[in-house]
N, C-alpha and C positions, 0 to 999 in steps of 0.2 A: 155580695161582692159587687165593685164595680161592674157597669157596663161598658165596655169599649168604645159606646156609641154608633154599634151595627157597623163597623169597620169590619176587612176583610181579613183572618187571620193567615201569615204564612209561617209556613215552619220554617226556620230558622236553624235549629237543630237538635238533635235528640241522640237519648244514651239507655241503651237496654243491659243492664244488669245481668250478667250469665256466670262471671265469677267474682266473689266480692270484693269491693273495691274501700278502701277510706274513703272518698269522696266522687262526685261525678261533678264533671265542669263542663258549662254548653259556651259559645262563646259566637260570634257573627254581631253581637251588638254594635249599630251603628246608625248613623244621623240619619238614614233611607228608612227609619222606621220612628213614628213619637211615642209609643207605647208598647212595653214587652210583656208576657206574661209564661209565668214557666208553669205548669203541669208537673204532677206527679200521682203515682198510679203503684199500687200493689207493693209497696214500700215496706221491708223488714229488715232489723237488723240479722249480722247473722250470729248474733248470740244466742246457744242453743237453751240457755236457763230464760231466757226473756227475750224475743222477738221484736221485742218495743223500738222504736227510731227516735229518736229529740232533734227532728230535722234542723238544720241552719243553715243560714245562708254566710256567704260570702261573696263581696262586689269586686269587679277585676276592674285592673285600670291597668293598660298595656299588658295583657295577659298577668299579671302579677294577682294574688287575690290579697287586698288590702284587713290583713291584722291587727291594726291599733284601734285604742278603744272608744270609738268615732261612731258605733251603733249605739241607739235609741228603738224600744219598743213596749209597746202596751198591749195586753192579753189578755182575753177574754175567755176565761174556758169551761162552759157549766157541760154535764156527761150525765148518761141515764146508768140505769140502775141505782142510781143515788138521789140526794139532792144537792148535789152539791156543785157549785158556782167558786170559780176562781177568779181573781183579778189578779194582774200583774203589770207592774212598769218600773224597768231595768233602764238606766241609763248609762251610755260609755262603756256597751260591750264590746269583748273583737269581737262578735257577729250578729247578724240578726237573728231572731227566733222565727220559726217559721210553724214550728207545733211541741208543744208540751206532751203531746201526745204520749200516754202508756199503755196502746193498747198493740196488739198483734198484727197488724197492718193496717194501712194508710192509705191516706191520695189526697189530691188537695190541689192547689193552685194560688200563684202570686200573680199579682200586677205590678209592675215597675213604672213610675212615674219620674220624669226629667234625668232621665239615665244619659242622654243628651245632651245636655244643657250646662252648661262648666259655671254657670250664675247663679245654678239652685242647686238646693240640697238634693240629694236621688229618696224618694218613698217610695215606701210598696205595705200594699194591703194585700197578708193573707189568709187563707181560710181551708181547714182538712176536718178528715172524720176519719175516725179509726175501728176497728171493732175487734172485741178480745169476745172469751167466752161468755155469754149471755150478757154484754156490756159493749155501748157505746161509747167515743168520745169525740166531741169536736172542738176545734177553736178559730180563734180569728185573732190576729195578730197586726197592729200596724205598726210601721215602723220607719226612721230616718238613717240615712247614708248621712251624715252631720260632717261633708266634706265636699268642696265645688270642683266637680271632674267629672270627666267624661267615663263612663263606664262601657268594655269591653266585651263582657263575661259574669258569669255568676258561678263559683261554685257551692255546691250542697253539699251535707255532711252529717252526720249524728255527733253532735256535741260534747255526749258523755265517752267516746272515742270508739263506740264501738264499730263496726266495717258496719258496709251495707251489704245485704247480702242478695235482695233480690229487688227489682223496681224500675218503672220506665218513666222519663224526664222529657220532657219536651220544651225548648223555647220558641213562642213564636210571637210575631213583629204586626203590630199593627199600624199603617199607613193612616 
């Protein structure tokens, strides 16, 4: 993953999962910071036949979280126990992908780049690992906001709809 460049991380804000939610949304994004990155930790749906999460993202612009089909991303996902190597690249989705992930819990981390910036696109590079029974997985995802705005907020979400049921978020801001 990126490096920040030994910049000073601050929290920004954060969301602990106690009853399950459809989505967590952090929000404080603002020009006092060039570089955001969100955290995520211990991440399960709460589907009891499958625990699995297909995190996503979504970018706010004046608290709204922007649904048209303006995401772009590329995915990288090889996992043990197997041999097996995934590519992916989805264009003009509503959301970003943030992990393919099938396994039993999660954690991971994004970087948001020119979330600021109303002249450039918003990127973000990210990267999780997950583990099920005797199985690993990881991935790395990057991706475009393919829209010139200032971003607010991000909310997260499991895709295939299922709630989230347990997991802690964090954004913080680097100067």
């Amino acid at each position: 993953m990126s490096n920040p460049n030994a910049k000073s991380a601050v929290l920004i804000d954060s969301y602990t999962i106690s009853t399950a939610v459809s989505s967590v949304v952090l929000t404080g994004m603002t020009s006092e910071y060039s570089l955001y990155q969100v955290f995520w930790a211990n991440v399960r749906s709460d589907n009891p036949g499958s625990y699995h999460a297909y995190l996503s993202i979504r970018f706010q612009e004046s608290g709204v979280s922007n649904t048209s089909s303006i995401y772009d991303t590329n995915g990288h996902e090889p996992y043990g126990g197997g041999s097996t190597v995934s590519e992916r690249i989805n264009s003009n989705l509503d959301k970003g992908i943030l992990s393919q992930n099938s396994k039993d819990e999660q954690g991971g981390a994004v970087l948001i780049f020119n979330s600021q910036d109303n002249t450039e696109y918003t990127y973000y590079e990210a990267q999780n690992v997950g583990n099920g029974s005797g199985y690993s997985r990881g991935d790395k995802h990057l991706g475009a906001f393919k829209t010139n705005s200032i971003i607010d907020g991000v909310e997260l979400y499991d895709r295939v709809g299922n709630n989230l049921g347990t997991g802690y978020f964090a954004l913080y801001g680097y100067k």
